[in-house]
C-alpha beads as a LAMMPS data file, in Angstrom:
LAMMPS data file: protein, C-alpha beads

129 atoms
128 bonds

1 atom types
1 bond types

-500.0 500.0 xlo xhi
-500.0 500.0 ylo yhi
-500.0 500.0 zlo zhi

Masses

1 110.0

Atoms # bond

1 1 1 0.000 0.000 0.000
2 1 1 1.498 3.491 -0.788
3 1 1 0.525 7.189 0.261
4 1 1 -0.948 9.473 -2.088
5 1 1 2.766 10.851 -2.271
6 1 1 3.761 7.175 -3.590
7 1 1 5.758 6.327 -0.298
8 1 1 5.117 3.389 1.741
9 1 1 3.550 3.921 5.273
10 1 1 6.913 2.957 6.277
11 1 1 8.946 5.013 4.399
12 1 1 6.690 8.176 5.117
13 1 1 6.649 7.631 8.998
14 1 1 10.266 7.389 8.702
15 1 1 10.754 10.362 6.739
16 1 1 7.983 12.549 8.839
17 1 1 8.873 11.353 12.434
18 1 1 12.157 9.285 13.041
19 1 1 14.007 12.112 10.660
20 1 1 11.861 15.083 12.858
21 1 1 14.124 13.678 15.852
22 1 1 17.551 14.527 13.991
23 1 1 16.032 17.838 12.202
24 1 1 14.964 18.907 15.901
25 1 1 18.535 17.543 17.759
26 1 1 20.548 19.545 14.662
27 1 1 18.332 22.801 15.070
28 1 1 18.846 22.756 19.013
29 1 1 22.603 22.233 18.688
30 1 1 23.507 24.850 16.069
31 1 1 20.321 26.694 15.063
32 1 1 18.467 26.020 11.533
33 1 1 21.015 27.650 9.845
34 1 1 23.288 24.881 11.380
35 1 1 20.667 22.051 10.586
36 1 1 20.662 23.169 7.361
37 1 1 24.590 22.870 6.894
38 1 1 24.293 19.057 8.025
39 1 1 21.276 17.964 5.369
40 1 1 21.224 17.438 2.013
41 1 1 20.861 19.826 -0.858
42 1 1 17.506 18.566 -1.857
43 1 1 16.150 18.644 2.159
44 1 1 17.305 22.098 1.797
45 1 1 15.601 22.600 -1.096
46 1 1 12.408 21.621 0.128
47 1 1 13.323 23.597 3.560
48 1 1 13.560 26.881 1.433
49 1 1 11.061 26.062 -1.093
50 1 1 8.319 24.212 0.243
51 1 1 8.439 25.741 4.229
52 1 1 6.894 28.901 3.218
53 1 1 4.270 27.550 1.687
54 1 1 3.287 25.184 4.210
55 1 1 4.237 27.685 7.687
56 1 1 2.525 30.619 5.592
57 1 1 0.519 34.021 7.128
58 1 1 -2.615 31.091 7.389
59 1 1 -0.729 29.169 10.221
60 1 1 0.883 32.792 11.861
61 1 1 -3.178 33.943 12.201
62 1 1 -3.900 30.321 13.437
63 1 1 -0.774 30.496 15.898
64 1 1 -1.716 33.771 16.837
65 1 1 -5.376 33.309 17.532
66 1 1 -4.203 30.286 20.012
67 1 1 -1.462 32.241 21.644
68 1 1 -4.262 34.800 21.951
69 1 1 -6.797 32.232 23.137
70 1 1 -3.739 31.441 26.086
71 1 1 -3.389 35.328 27.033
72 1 1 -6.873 36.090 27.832
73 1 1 -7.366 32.757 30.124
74 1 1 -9.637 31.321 27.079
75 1 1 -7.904 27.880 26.859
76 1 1 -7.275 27.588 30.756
77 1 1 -11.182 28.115 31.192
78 1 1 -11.929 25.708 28.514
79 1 1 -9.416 23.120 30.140
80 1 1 -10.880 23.869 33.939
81 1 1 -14.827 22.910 32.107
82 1 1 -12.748 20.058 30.403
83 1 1 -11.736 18.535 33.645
84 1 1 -14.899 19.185 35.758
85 1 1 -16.949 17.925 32.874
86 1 1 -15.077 14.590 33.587
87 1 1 -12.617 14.820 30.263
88 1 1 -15.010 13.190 27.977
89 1 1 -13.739 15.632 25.182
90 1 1 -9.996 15.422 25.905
91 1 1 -10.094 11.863 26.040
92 1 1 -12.429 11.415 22.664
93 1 1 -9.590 13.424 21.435
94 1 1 -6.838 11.144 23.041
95 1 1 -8.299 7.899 21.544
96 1 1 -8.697 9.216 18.308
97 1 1 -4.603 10.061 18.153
98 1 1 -4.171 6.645 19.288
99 1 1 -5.451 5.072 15.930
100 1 1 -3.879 7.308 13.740
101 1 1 -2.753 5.057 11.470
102 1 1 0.682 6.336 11.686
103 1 1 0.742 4.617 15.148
104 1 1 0.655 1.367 13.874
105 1 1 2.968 1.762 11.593
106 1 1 5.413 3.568 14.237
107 1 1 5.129 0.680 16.295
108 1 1 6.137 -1.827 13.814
109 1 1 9.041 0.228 12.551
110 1 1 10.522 0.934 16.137
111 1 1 10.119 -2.793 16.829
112 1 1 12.713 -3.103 14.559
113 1 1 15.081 -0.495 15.792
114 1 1 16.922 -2.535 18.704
115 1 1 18.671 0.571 19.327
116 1 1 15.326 2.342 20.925
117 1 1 14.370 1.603 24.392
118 1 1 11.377 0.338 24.638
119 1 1 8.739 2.126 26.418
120 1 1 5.504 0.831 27.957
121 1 1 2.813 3.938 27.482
122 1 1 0.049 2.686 29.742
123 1 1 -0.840 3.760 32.822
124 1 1 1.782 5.971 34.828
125 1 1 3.656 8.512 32.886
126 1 1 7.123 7.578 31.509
127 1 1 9.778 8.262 32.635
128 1 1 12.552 9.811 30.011
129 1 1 15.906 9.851 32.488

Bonds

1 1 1 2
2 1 2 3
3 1 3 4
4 1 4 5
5 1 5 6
6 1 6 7
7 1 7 8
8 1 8 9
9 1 9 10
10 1 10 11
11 1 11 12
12 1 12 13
13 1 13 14
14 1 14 15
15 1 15 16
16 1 16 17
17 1 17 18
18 1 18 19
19 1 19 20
20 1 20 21
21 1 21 22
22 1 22 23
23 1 23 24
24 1 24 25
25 1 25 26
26 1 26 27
27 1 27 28
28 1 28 29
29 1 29 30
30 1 30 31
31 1 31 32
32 1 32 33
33 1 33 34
34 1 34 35
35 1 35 36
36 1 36 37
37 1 37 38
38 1 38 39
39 1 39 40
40 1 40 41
41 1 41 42
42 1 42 43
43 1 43 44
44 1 44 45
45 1 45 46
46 1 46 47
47 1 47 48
48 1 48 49
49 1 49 50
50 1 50 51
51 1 51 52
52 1 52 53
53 1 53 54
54 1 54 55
55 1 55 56
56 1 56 57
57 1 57 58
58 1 58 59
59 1 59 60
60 1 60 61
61 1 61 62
62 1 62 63
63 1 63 64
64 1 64 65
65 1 65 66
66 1 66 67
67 1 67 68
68 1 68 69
69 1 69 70
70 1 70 71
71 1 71 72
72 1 72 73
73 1 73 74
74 1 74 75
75 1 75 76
76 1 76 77
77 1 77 78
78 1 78 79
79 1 79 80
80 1 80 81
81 1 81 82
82 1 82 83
83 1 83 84
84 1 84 85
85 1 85 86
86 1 86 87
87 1 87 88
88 1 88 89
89 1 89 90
90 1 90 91
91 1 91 92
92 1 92 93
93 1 93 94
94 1 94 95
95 1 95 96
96 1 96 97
97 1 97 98
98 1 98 99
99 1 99 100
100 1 100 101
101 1 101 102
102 1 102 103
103 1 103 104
104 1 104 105
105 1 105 106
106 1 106 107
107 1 107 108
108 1 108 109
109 1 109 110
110 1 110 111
111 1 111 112
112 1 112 113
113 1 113 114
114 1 114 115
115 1 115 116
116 1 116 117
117 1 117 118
118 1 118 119
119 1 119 120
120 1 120 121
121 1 121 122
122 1 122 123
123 1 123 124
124 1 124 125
125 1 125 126
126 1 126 127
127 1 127 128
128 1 128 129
């Protein structure tokens, strides 16, 4: 089965999560323009090319209306209802992450990474030291 983009559900978790993990270590390390002197040509191609079309003024009014949702106390009165209404919406919202189908397919790639430590998500919250 491929994507619409051709790739395998393999090959496009790998591309859009495993490599977000070395994009993300490179940009903390030595900035983006650092990142972008340790990937390819082409990834910096797309960077330059493609980024402004997808992170365009539609996402900065989006980003903007949340930040402004978090400055009036919005969100935290939305989250307080959330949490005396018992969570039904947060955790409709939970589940329906949990069947992304790129969880499935995450699952059966890392299971095949030896080098990542396995981690058991249920119940208590993990523990990353």
């Amino acid at each position: 089965m491929l994507t619409e983009a051709g790739y395998s559900p393999e090959m496009a978790y790998f591309e859009c999560l495993h490599e977000l993990k070395l994009i993300v270590d490179l940009m903390n390390e030595a900035g983006i323009a650092g990142m972008r002197f340790s990937i390819s040509e082409t990834a910096k191609w797309g960077d330059v090319k493609v980024g402004p079309k997808i992170i365009d003024a539609s996402v900065k009014k989006r980003m903007k209306a949340a930040l402004k949702d978090i400055q009036t106390g919005k969100f935290a009165k939305e989250w307080i209802k959330e949490t005396e209404t018992g969570y039904k919406n947060f955790n409709k919202l939970l589940k329906a992450g949990e069947k992304h189908p790129i969880e499935k397919t995450g699952a059966r790639l890392r299971g095949l990474m030896p080098w990542i430590k396995k981690r058991d998500i249920k119940g208590q919250q993990a523990s990353y030291s």
